[in-house]
C-alpha positions as a Python dict, from the first residue, in 0.01 Angstrom:
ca = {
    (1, 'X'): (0, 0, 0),
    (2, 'X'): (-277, 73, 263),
    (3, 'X'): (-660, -87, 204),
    (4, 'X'): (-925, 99, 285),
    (5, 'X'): (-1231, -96, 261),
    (6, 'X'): (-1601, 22, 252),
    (7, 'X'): (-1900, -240, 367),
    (8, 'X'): (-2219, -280, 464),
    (9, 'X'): (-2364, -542, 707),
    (10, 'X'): (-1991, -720, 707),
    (11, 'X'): (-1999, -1084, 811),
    (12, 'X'): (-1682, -1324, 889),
    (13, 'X'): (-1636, -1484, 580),
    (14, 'X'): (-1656, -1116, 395),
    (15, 'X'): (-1373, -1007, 685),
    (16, 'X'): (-1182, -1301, 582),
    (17, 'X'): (-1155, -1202, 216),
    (18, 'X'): (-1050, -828, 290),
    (19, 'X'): (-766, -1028, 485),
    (20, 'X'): (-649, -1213, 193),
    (21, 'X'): (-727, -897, -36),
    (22, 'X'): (-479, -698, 162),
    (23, 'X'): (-210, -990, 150),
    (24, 'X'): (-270, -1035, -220),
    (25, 'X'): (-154, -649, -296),
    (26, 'X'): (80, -662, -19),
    (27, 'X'): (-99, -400, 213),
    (28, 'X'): (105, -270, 476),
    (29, 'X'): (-220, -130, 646),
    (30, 'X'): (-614, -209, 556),
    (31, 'X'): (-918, -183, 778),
    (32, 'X'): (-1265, -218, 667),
    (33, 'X'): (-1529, 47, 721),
    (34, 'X'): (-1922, -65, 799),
    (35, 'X'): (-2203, 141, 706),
    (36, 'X'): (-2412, -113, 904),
    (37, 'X'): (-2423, -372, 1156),
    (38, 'X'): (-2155, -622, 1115),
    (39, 'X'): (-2209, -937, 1246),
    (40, 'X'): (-2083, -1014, 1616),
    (41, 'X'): (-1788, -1257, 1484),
    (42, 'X'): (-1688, -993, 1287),
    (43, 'X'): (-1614, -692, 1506),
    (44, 'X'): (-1263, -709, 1516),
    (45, 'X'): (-972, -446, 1570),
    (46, 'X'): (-938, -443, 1184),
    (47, 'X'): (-1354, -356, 1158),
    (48, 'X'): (-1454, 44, 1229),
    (49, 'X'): (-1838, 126, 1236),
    (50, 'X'): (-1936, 425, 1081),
    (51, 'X'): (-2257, 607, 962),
    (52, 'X'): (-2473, 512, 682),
    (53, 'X'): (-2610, 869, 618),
    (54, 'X'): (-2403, 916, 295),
    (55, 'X'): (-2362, 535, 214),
    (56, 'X'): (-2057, 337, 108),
    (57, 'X'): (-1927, 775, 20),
    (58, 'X'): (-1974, 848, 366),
    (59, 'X'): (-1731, 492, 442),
    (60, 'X'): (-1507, 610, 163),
    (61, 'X'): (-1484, 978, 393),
    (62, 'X'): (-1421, 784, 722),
    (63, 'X'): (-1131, 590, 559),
    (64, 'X'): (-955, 817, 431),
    (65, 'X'): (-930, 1079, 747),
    (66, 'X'): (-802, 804, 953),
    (67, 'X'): (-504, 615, 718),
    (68, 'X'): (-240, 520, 910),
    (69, 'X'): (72, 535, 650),
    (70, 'X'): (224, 778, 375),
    (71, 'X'): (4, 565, 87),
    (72, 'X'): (-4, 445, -174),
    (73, 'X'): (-400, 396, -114),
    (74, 'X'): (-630, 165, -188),
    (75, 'X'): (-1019, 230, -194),
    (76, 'X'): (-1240, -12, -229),
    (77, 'X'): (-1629, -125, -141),
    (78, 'X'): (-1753, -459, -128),
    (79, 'X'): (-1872, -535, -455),
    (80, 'X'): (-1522, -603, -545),
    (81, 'X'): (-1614, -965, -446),
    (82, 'X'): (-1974, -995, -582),
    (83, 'X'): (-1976, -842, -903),
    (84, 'X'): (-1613, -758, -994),
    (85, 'X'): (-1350, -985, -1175),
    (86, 'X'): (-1148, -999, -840),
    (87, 'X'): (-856, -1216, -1001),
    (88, 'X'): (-799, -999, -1278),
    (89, 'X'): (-804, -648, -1098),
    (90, 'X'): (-527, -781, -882),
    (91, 'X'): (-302, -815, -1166),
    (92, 'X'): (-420, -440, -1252),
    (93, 'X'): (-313, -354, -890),
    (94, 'X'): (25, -526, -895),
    (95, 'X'): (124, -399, -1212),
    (96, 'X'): (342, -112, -1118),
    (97, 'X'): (485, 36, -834),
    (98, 'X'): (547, 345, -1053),
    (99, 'X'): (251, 553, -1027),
    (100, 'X'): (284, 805, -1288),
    (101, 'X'): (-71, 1010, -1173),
    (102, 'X'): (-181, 1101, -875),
    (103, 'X'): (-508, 937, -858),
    (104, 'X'): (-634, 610, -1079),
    (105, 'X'): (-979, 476, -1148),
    (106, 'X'): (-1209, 239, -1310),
    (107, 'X'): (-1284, 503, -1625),
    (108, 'X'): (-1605, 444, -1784),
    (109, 'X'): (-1786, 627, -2108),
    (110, 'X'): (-2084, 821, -2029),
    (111, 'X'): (-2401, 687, -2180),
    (112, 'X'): (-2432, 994, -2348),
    (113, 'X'): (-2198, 1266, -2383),
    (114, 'X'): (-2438, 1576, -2425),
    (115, 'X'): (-2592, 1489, -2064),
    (116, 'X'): (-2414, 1720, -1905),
    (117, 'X'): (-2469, 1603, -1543),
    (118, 'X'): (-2238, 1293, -1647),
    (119, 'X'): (-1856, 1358, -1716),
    (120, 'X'): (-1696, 1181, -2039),
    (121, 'X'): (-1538, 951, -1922),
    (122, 'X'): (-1651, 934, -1566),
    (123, 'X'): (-1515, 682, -1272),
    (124, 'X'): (-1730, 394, -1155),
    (125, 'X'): (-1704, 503, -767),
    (126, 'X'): (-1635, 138, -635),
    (127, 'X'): (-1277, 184, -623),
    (128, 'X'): (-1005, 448, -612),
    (129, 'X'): (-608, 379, -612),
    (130, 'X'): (-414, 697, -470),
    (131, 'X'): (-59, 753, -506),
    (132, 'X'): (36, 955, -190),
    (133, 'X'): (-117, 1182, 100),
    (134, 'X'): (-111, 1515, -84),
    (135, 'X'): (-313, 1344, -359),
    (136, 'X'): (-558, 1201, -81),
    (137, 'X'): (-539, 1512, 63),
    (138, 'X'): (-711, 1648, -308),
    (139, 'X'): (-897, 1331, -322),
    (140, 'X'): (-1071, 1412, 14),
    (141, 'X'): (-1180, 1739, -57),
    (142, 'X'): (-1336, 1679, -383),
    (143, 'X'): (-1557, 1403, -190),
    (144, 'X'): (-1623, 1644, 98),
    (145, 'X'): (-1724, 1937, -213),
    (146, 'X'): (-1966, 1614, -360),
    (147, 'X'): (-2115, 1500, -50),
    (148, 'X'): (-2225, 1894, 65),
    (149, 'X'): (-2279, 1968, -337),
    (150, 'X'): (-2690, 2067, -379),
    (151, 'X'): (-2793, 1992, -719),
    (152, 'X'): (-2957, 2212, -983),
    (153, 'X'): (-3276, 2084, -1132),
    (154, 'X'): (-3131, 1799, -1394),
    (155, 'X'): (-3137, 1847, -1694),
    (156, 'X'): (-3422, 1641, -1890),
    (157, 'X'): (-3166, 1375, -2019),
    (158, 'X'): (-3041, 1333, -1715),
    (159, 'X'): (-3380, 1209, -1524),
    (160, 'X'): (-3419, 964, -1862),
    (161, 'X'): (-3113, 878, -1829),
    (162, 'X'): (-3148, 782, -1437),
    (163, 'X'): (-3496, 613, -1507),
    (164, 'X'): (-3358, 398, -1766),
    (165, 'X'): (-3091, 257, -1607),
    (166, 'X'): (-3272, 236, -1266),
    (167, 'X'): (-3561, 53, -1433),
    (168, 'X'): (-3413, -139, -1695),
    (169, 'X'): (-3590, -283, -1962),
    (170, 'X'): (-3378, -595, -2057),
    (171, 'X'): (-3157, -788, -1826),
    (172, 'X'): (-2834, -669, -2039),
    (173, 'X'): (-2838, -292, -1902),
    (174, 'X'): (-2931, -99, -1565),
    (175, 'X'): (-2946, -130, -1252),
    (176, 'X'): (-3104, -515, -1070),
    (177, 'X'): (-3160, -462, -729),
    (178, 'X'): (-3446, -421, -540),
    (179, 'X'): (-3704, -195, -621),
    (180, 'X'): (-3813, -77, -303),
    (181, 'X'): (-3906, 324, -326),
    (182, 'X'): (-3599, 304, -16),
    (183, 'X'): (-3337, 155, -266),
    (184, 'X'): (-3420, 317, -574),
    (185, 'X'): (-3344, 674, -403),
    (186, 'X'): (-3089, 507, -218),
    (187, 'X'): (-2963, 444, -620),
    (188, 'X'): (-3028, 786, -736),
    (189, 'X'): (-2827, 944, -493),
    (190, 'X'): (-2478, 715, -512),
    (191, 'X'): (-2512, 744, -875),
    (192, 'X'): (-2563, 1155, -845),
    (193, 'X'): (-2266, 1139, -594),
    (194, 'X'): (-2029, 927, -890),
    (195, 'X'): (-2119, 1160, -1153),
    (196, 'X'): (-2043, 1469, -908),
    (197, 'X'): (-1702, 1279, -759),
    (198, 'X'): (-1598, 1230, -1139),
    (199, 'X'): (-1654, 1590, -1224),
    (200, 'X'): (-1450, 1698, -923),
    (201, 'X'): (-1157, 1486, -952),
    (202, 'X'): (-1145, 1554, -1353),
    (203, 'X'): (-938, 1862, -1261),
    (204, 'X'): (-724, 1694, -1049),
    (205, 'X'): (-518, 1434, -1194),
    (206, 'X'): (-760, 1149, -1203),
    (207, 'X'): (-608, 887, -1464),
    (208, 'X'): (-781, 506, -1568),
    (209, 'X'): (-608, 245, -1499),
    (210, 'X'): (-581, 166, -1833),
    (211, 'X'): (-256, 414, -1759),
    (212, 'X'): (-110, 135, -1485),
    (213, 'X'): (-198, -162, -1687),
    (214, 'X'): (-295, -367, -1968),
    (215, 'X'): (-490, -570, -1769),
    (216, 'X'): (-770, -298, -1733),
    (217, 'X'): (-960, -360, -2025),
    (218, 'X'): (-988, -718, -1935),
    (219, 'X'): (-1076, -676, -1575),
    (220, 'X'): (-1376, -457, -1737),
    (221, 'X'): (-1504, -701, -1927),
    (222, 'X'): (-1460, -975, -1714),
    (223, 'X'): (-1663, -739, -1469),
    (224, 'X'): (-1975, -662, -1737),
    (225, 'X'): (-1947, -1039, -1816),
    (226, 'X'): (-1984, -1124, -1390),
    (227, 'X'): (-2271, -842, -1348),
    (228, 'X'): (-2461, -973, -1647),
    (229, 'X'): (-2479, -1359, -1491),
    (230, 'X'): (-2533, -1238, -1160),
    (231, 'X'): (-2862, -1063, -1330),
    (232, 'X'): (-2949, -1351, -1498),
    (233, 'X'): (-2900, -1530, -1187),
    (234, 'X'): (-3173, -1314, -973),
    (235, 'X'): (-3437, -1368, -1261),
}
């Protein structure tokens, strides 16, 4: 297994849990990718700055050009320790060494299947687990066709869809961080860039992890559970 890790702004303690992350699913390989400034004590060999101009996508790019074994691969941003049921998902990722498809991820339902900007399912983009290099090798060039894709006008249900969930009316759905015109197109964008990634990798072997486990379900809900009290926390 080789980590690729995605963050923004890193700091010591942050380096020090992609560390034990790595140990936990036995990485052979794992260096983090920052899409800021990381903090001085945490510029280390094992710590690559990168651009920001695509976001934790354009991390996710970096990574993968410059892995270091045959795979498998595991990509993965930062949230996985704020808002993601960290304990659980590593029993998801130490389930099997048997990888039956080529490419696994954290399958979601659209909203709303007629919007036809959003696949059914799609795949939350905050973590990818990749069986080999010619699957990474597919993986990478569905993520370059996203990041250079230039959207049509959306489709009405689409732009209701995005205000909705970027201004939420209740604490139980949407989108909680800051409302700053900067981080709300910030927003608009990654979430574009998920639906796009998901439509490209649909063709392409793209499983849920539901496939490698029975622990998936449970690592979902443990995750809705985690990003509901961390909203309630902010209010």
């Amino acid at each position: 297994m080789e980590l690729v890790g995605v963050s923004h702004g890193l700091t010591l303690q942050e380096l020090t849990r992609w560390e034990a992350l790595a140990l936990s699913i036995g990485a052979q390989h794992w260096q983090v990718y920052d899409t800021g400034n990381p903090a001085l004590d945490a510029k280390t060999l094992k710590v690559t700055e990168v651009s920001n101009s695509h976001y934790e996508f354009g991390g996710y790019l970096s990574g993968v050009q410059r892995v270091q074994t045959d795979g498998p691969y595991l990509i993965v941003n930062s949230t996985v320790f704020l808002t993601r049921a960290l304990v659980i998902w590593k029993r998801v990722l130490n389930a099997s060494n048997a990888y039956t498809f080529p490419i696994y991820g954290d399958a979601t339902p659209s909203p709303d299947p007629r919007i036809p900007e959003i696949p059914h399912p799609y795949y939350s983009s905050w973590i990818f687990l990749i069986r080999d290099r010619k699957a990474l090798q597919t993986f990478t060039t569905a993520l370059e066709r996203t990041l250079s894709y230039v959207a049509s006008e959306p489709s009405p249900a689409y732009v209701g869809y995005l205000e909705s969930w970027l201004n939420p009316r209740n604490r139980f759905y949407g989108w909680h961080g800051p409302k700053t015109p900067r981080a709300l197109q910030r927003k608009k964008m990654t979430i574009g860039w998920e639906h796009r990634l998901s439509a490209e990798l649909a063709t392409l072997g793209i499983a849920s992890f539901a496939e490698l486990s029975r622990w998936h379900p449970v690592a979902q809900l443990a995750d809705k559970i985690k990003r509901h009290w961390a909203s309630f926390a902010k209010s």
